[in-house]
Backbone as JSON, one array per atom type, in Angstrom:
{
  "sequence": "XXXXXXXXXXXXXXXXXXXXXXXXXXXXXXXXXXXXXXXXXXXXXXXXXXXXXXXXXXXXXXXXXXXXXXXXXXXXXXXXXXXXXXXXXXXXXXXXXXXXXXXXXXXXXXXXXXXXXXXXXXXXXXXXXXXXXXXXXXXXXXXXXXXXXXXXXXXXXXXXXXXXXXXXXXXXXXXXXXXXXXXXXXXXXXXXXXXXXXXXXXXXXXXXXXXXXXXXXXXXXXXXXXXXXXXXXXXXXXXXXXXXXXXXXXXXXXXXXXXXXXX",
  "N": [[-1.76, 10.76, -14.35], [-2.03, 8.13, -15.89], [-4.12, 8.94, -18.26], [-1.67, 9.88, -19.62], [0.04, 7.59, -20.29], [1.02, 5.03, -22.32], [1.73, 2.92, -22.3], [0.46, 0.75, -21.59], [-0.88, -0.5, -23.37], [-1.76, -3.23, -25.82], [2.07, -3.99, -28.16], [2.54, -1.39, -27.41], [5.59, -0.73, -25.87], [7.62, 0.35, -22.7], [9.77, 1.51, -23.68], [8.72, 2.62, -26.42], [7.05, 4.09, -25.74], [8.11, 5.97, -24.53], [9.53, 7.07, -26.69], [7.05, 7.83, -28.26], [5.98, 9.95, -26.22], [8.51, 11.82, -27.02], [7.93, 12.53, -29.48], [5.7, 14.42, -29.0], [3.62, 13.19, -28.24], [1.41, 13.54, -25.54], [-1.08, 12.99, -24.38], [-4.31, 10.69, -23.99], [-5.61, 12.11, -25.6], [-4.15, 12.81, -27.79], [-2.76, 10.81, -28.7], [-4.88, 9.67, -30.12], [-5.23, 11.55, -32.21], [-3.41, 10.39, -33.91], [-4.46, 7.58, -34.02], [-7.36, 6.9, -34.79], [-9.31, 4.85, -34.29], [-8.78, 3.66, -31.67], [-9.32, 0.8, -29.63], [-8.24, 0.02, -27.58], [-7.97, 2.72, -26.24], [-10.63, 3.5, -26.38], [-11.24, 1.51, -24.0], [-9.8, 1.56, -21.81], [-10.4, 4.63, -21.39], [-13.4, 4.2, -20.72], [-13.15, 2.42, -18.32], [-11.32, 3.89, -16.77], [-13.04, 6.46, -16.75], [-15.23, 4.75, -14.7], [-13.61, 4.05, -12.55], [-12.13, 1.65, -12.68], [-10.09, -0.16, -11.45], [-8.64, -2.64, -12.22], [-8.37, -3.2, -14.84], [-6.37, -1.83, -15.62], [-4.33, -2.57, -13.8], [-4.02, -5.15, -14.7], [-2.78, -4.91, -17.53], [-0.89, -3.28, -17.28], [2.56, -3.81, -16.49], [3.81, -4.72, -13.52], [5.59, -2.74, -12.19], [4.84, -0.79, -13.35], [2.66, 0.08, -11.5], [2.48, 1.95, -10.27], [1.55, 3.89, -11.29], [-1.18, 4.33, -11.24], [-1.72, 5.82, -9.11], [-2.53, 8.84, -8.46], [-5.16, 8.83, -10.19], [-6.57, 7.12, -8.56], [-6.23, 7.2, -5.94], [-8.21, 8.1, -3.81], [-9.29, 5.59, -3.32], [-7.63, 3.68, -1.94], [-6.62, 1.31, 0.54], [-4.4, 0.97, 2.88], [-2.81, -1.19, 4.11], [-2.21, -3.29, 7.19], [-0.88, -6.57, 8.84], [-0.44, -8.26, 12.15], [0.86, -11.16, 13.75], [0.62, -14.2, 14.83], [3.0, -15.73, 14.5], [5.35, -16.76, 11.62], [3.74, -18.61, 9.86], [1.03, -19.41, 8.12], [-0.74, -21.36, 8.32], [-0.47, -22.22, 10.68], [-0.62, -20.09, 12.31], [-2.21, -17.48, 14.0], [-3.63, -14.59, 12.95], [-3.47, -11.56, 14.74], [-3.32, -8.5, 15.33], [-5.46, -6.28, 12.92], [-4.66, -3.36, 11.26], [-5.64, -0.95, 9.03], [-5.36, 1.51, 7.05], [-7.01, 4.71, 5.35], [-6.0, 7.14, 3.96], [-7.16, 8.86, 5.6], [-8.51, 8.15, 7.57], [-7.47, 5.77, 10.41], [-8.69, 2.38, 11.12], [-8.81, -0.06, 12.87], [-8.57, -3.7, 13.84], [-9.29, -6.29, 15.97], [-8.48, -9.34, 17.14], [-10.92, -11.77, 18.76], [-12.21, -9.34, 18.98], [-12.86, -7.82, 16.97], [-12.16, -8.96, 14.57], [-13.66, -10.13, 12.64], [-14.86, -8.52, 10.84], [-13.23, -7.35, 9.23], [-12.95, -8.57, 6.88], [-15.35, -7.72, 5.48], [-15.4, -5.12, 5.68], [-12.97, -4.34, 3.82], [-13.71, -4.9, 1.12], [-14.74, -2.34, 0.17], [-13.09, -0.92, -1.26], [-10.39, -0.51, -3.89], [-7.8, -0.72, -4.09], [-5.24, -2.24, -2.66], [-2.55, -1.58, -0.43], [0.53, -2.87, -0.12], [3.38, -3.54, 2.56], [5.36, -6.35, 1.56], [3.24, -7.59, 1.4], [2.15, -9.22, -0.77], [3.62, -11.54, -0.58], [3.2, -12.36, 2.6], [0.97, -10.65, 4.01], [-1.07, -10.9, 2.27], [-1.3, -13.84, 1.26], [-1.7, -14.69, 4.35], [-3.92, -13.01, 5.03], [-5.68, -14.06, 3.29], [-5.92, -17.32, 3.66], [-6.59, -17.09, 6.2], [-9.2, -16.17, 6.96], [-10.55, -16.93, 4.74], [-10.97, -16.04, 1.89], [-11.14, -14.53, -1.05], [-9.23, -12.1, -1.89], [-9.42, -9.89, -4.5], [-8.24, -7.44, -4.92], [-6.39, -4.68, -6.69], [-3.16, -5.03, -5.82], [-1.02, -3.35, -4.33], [2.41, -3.78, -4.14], [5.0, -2.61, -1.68], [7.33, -3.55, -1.4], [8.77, -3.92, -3.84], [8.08, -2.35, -5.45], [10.01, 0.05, -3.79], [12.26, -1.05, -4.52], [12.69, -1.18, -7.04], [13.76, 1.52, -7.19], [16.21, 0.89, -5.49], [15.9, 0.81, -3.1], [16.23, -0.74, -0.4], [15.97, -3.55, 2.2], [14.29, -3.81, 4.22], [11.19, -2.77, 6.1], [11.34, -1.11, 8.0], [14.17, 0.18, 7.41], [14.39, 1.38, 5.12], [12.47, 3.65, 5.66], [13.75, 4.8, 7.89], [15.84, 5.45, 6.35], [14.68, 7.24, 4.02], [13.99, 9.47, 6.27], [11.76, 9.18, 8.05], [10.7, 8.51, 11.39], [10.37, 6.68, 14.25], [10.09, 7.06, 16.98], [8.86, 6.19, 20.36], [8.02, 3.87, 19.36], [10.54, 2.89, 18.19], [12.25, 0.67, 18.26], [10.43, -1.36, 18.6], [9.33, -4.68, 16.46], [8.37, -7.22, 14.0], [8.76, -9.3, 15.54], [8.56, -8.33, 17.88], [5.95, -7.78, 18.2], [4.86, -9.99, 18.73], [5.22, -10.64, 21.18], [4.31, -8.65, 22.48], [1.42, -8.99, 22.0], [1.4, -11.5, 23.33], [1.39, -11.07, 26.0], [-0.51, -8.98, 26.47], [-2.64, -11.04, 25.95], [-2.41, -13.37, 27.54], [-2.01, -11.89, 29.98], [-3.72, -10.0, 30.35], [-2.96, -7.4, 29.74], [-4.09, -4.36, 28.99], [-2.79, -2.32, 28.03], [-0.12, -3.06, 26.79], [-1.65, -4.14, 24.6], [-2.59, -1.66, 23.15], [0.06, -0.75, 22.81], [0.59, -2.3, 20.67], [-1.38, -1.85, 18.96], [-0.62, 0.8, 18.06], [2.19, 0.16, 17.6], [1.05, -1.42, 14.76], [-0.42, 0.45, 13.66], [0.91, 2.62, 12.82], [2.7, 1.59, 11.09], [0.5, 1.15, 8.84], [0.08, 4.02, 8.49], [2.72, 5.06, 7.35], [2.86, 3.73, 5.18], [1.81, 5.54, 3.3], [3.58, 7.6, 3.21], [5.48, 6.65, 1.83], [4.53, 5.13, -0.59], [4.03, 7.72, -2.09], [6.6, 8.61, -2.14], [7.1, 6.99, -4.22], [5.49, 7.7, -6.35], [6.38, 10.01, -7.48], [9.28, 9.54, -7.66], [9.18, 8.09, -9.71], [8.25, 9.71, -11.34], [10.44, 11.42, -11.75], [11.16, 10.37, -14.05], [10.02, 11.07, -16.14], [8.54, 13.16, -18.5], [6.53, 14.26, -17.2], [6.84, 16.06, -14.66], [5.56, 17.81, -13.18], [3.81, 16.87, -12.35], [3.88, 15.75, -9.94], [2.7, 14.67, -6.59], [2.33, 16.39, -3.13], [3.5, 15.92, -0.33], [2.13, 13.6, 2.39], [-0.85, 14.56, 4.35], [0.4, 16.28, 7.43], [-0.19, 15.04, 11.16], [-1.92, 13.05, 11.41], [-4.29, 11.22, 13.2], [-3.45, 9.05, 15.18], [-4.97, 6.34, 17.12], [-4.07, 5.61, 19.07], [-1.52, 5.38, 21.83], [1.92, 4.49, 22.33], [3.34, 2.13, 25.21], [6.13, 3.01, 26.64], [7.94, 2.62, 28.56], [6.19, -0.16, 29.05], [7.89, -1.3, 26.97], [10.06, -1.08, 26.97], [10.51, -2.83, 29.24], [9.89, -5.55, 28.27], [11.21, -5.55, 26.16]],
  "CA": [[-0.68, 10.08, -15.06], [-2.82, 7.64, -16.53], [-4.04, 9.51, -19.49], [-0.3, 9.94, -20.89], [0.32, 6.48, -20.41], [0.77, 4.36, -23.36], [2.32, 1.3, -22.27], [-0.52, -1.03, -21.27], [-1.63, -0.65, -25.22], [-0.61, -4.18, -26.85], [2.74, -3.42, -28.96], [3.35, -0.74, -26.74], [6.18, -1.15, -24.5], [8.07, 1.72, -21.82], [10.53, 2.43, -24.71], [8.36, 2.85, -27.02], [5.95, 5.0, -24.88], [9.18, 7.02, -24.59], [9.08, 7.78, -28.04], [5.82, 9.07, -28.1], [6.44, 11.35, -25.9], [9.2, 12.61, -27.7], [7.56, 13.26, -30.65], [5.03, 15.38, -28.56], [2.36, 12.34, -27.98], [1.23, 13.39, -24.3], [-1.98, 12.43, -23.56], [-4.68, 9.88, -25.3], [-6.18, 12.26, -27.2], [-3.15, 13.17, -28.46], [-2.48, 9.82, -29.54], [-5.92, 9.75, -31.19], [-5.42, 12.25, -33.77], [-2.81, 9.44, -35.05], [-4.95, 6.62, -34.38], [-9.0, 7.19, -34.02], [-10.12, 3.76, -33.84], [-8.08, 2.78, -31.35], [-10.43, 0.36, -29.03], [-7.79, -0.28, -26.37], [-8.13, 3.63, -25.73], [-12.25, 3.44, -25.52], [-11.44, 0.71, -23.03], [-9.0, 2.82, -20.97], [-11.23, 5.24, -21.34], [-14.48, 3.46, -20.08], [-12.3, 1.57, -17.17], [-10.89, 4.97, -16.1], [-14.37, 6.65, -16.0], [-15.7, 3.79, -13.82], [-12.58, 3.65, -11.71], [-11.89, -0.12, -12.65], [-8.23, -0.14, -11.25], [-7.96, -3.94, -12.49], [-7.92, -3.01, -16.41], [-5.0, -1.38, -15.55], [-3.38, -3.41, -13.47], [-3.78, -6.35, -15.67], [-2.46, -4.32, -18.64], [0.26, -2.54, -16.92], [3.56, -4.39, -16.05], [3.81, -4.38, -11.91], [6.3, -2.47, -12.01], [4.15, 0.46, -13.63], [1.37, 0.42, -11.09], [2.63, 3.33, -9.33], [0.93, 4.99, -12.28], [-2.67, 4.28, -10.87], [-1.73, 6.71, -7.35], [-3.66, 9.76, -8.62], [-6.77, 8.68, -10.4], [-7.05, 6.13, -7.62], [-5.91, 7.77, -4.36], [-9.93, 7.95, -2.91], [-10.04, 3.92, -3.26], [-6.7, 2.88, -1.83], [-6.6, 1.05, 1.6], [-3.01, 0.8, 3.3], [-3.29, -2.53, 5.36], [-0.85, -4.5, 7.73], [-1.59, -7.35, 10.06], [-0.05, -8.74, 13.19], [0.49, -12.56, 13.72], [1.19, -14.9, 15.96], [3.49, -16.34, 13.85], [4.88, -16.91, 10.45], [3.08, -19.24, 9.11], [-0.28, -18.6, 7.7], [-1.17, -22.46, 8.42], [-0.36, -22.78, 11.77], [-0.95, -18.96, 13.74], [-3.52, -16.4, 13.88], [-3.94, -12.96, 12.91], [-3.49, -10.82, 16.39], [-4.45, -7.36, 14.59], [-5.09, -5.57, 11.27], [-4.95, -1.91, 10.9], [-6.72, -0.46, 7.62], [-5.65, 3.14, 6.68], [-7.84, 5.11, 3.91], [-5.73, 7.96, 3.74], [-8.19, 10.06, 6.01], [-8.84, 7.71, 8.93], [-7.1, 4.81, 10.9], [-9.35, 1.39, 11.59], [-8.06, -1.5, 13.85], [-9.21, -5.28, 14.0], [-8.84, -7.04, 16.77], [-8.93, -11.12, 17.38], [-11.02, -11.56, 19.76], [-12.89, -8.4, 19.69], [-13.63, -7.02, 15.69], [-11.12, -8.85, 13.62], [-14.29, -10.63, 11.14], [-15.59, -7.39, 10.12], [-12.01, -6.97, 7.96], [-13.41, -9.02, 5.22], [-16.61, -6.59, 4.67], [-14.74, -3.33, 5.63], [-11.76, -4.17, 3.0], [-14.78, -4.77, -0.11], [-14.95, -1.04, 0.34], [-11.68, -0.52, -1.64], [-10.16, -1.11, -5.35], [-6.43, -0.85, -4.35], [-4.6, -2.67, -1.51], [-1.58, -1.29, 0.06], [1.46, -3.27, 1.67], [4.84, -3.74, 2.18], [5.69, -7.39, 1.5], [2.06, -8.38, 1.32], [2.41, -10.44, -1.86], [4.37, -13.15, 0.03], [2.78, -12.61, 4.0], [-0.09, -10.45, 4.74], [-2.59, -11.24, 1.78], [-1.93, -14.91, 1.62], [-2.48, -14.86, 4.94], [-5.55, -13.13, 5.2], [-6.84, -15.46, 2.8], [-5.86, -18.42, 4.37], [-6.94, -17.26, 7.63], [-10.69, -15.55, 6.61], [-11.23, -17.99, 3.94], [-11.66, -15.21, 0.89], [-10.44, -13.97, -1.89], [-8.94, -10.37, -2.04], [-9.71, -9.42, -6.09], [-8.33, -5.63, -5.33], [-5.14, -4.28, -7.25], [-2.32, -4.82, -4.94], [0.53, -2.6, -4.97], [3.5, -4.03, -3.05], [6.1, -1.31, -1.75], [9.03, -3.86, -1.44], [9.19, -4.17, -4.9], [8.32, -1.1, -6.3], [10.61, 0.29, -3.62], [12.99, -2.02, -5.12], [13.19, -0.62, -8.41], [14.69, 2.66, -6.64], [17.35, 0.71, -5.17], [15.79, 1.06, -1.56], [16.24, -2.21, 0.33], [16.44, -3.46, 3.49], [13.1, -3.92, 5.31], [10.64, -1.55, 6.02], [12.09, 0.02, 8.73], [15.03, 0.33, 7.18], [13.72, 2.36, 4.23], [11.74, 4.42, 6.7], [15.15, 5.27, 8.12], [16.73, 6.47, 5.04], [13.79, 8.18, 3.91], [14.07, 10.38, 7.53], [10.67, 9.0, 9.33], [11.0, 8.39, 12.88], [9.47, 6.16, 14.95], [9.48, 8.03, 18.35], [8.89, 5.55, 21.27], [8.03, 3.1, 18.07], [11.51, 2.73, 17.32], [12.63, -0.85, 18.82], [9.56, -2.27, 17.82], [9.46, -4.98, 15.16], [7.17, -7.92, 14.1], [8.54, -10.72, 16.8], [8.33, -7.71, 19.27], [4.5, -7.61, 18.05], [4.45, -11.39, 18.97], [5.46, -10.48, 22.72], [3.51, -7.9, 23.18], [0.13, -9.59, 21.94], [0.95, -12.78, 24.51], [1.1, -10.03, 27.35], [-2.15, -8.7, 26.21], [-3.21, -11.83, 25.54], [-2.21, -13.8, 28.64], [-2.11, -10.76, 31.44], [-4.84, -9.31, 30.31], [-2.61, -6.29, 29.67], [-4.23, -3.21, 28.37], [-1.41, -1.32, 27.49], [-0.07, -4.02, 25.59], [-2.57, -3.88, 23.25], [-3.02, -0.39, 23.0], [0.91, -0.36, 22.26], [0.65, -3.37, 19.38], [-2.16, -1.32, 18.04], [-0.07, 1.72, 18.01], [2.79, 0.23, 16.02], [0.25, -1.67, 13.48], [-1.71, 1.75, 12.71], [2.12, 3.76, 12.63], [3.2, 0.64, 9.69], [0.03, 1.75, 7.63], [0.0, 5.49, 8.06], [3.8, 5.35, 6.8], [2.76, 3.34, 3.94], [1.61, 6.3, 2.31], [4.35, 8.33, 2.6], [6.27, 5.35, 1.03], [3.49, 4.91, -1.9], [3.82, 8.55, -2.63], [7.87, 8.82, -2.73], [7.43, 6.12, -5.2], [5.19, 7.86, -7.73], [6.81, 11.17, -7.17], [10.7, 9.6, -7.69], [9.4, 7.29, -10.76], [8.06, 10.5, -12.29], [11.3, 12.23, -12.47], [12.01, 10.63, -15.25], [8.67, 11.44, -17.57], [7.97, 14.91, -19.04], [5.54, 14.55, -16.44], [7.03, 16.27, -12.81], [4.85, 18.81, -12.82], [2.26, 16.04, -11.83], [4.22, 15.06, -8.24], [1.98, 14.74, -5.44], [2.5, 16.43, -2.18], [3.57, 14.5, 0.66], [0.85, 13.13, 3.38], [-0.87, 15.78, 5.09], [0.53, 16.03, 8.88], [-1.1, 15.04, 12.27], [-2.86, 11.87, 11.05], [-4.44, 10.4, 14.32], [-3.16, 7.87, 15.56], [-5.7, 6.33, 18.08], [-3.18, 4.93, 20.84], [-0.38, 5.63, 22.21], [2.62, 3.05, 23.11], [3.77, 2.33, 26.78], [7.69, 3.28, 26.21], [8.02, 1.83, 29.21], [6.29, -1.63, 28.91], [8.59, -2.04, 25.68], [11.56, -1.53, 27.91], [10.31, -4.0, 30.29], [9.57, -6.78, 27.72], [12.88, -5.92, 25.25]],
  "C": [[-1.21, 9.05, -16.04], [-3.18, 7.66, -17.82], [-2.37, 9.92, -20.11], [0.58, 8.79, -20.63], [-0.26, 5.28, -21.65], [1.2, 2.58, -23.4], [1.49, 0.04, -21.53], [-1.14, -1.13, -22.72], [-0.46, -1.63, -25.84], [0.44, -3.29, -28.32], [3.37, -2.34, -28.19], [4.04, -1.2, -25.57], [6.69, 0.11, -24.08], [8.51, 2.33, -22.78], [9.7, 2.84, -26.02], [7.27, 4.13, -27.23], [6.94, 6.19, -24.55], [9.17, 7.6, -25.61], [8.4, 8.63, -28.45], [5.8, 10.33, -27.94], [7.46, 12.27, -26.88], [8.62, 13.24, -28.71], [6.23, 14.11, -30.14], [3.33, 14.7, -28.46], [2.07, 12.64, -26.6], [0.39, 12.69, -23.73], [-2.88, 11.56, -24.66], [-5.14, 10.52, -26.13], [-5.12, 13.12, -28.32], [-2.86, 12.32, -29.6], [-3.65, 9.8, -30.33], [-6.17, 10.17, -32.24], [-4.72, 11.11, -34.6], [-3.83, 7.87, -34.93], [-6.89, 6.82, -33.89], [-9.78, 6.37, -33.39], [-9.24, 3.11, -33.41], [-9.22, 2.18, -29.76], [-8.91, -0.1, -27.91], [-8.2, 1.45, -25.83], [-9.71, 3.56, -25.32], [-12.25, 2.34, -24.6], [-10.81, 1.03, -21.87], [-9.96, 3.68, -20.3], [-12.75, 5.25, -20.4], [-14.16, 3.18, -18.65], [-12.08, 2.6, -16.05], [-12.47, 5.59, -14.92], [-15.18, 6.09, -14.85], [-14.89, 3.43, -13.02], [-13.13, 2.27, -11.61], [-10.25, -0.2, -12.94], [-7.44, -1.37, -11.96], [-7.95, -3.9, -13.98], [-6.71, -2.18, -16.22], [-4.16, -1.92, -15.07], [-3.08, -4.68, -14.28], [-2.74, -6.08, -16.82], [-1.12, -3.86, -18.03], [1.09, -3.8, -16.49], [3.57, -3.79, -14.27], [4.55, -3.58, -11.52], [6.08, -0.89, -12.67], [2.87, 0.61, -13.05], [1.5, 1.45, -10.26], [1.81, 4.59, -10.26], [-0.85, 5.33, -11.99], [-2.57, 5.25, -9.53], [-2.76, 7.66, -7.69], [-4.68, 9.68, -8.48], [-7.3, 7.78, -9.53], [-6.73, 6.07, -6.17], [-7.05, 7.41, -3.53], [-9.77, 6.26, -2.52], [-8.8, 3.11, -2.92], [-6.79, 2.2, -0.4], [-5.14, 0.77, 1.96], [-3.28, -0.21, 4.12], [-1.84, -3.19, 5.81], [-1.55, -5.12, 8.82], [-0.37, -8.0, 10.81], [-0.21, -10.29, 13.18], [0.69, -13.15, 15.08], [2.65, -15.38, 15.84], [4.16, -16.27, 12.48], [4.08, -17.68, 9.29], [1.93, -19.45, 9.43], [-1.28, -20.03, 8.16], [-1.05, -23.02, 9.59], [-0.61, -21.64, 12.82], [-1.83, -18.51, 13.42], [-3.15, -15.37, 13.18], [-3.73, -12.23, 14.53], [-4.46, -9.69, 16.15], [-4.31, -7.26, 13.16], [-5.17, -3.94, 11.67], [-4.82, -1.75, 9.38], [-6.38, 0.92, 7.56], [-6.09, 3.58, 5.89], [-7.16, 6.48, 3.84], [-6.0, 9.56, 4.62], [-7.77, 9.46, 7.82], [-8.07, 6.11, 9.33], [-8.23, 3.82, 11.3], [-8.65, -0.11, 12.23], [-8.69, -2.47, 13.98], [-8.21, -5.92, 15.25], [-8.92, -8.46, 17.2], [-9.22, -11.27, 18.88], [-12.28, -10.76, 19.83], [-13.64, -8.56, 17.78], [-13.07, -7.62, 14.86], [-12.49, -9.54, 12.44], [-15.05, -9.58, 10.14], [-14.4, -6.65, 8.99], [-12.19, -7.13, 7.14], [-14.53, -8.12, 4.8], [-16.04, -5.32, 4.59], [-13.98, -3.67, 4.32], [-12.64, -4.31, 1.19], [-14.36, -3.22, -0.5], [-13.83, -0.42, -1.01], [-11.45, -1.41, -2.85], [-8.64, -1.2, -5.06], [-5.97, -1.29, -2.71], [-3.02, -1.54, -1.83], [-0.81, -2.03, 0.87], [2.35, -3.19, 1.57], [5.04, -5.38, 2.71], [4.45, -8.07, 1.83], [2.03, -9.5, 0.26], [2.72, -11.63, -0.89], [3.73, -13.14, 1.91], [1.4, -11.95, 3.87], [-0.8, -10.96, 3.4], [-2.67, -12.7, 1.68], [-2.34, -15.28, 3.05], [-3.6, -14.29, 5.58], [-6.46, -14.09, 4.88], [-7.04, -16.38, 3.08], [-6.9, -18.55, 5.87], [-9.12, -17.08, 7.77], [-11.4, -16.84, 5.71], [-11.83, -17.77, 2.44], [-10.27, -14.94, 0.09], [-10.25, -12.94, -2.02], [-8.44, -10.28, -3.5], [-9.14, -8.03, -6.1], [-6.86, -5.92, -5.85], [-4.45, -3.59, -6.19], [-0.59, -4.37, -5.26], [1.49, -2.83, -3.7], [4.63, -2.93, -2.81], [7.25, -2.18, -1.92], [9.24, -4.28, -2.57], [8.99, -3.39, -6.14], [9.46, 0.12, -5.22], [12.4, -0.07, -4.23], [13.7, -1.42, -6.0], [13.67, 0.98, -8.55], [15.33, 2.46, -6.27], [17.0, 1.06, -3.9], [15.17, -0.73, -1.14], [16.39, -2.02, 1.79], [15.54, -3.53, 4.65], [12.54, -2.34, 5.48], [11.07, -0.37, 6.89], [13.12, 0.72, 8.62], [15.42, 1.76, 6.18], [13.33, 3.21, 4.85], [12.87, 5.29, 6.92], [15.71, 5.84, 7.0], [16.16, 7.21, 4.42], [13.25, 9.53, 5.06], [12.43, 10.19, 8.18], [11.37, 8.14, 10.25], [10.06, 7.86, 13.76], [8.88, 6.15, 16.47], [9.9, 6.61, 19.17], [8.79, 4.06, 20.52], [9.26, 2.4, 17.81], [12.47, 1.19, 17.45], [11.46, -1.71, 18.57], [9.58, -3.1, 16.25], [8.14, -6.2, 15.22], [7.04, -9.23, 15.27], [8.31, -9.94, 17.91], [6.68, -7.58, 19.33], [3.9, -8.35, 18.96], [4.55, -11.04, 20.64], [4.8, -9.85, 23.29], [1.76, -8.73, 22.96], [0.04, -10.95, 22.87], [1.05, -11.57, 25.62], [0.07, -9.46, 27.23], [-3.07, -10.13, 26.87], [-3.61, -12.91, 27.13], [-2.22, -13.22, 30.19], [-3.06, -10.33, 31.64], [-4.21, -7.63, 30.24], [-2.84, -5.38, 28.52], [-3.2, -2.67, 27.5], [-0.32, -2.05, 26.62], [-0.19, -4.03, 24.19], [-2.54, -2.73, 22.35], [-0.99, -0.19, 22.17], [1.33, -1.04, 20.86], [-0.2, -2.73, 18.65], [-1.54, 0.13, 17.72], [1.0, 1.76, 16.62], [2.06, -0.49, 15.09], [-0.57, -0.27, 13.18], [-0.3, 2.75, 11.97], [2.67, 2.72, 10.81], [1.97, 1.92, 8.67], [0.21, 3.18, 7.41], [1.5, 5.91, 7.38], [3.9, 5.01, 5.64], [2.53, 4.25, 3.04], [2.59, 7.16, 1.77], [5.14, 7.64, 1.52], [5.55, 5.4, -0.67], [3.87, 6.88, -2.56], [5.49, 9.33, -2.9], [7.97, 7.84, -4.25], [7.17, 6.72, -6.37], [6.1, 9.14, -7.98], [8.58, 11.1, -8.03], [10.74, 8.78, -9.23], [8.59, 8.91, -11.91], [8.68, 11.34, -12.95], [11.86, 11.66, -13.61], [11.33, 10.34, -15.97], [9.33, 12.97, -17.77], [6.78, 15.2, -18.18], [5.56, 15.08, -14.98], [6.35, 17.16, -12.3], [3.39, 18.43, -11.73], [2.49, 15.64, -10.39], [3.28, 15.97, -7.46], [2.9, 15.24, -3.98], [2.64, 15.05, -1.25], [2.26, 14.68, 1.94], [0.44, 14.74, 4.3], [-0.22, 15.16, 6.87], [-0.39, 16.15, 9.48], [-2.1, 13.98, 11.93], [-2.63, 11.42, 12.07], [-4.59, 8.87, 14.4], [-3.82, 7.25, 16.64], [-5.33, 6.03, 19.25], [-2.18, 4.96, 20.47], [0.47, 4.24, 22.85], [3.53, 3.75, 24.01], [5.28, 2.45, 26.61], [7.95, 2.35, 27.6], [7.31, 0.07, 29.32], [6.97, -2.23, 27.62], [9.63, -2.09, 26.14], [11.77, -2.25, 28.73], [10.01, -5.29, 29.11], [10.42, -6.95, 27.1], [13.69, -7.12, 25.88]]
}
């Protein structure tokens, strides 16, 4: 999608990039025959080649970064973290789960959670839903770093489809299902990580790490209705991405029963 995107080129704006198209401008070297020396394209160009997601994001309006999914699928990380709390200045972290599209990774406080800041390097594009305003300031707060990757928030490019309502909510109207999952939320996180925490209960854990890995692996489907529903209205639908492959392992299972004992 990328290449027949014209609207991070100063002067160009969406409607104007509409135009284009119309007159049968698709891709850059389309546009090139009309302009040769155009040095925002050899910088595109360059940026692309070198998957450098942040010349695009800079350039693009936030609200056109669903346009980076393709050429930047390999380098996306889906992340959500667990708290104690809401506030980033007074609780912990509990967990993180890290999805790459392929494989699930879990942090635990306590056990693995400082190895988040070197694992998450790894990656040019964050993934969250309502990270902007919770999980990345408080990673940063809590780690003590700066996260430089191009972060694509779902509740606000969900947004601009007119899907509100929390993530679960969306989830729900989009037809995923959260199985034994489905009464779980983030203060139920909080309950289950002091019963871990305080009991020493296994199964606990194993069920808080269950729904933090089920958040990210849904993120994708989410990330990929987005580019998919903002493409029906290019000349470009031919380009929609399949949805997630099925059977993405999930490494633990939650106790249906210790969530009916703690509800």
């Amino acid at each position: 999608m990328l290449i027949n995107t014209f609207c991070h080129i100063p002067s160009i704006g969406v409607e104007k990039e509409i135009e284009l198209w119309r007159q049968g401008i698709f891709t850059w070297a389309d546009y090139r025959k009309h302009m040769p020396q155009s040095t925002c394209l050899d910088e595109s160009e360059k940026h692309l080649a070198h998957k450098k997601a942040t010349f695009f994001s800079k350039a693009l309006d936030s609200s056109q970064h669903w346009r980076l999914i393709p050429e930047f699928r390999d380098t996306i990380a889906y992340i959500d973290i667990e708290t104690t709390g809401l506030s980033k200045d007074d609780n912990e972290i509990t967990t993180i789960a890290l999805y790459n599209g392929k494989e699930v990774f879990t942090y635990v406080n306590g056990k693995n959670l400082k190895q988040f800041p070197i694992d998450i390097q790894q990656y040019k594009i964050i993934v969250t839903y309502n990270g902007k305003a919770f999980d990345v300031p408080f990673i940063e707060k809590y780690f003590g770093i700066h996260l430089k990757h191009t972060h694509l928030d779902l509740r606000y490019l969900l947004k601009d489809l007119n899907l509100t309502g929390g993530l679960k909510m969306i989830e729900y109207q989009l037809g995923i299902d959260r199985g034994d999952l489905r009464a779980v939320d983030g203060f139920f996180a909080v309950t289950l990580w002091r019963e871990y925490h305080r009991n020493k209960n296994a199964s606990a854990l194993e069920t808080l790490l269950a729904y933090n890995c089920t958040d990210v692996v849904n993120l994708e489907f989410l990330l990929l209705h987005v580019f998919n529903k903002n493409l029906e209205a290019t000349p470009f639908s031919e380009q929609k991405l399949p949805p997630p492959t099925e059977g993405v392992k999930i490494p633990y299972q939650a106790d249906k029963r210790l969530i009916d004992r703690l509800a």
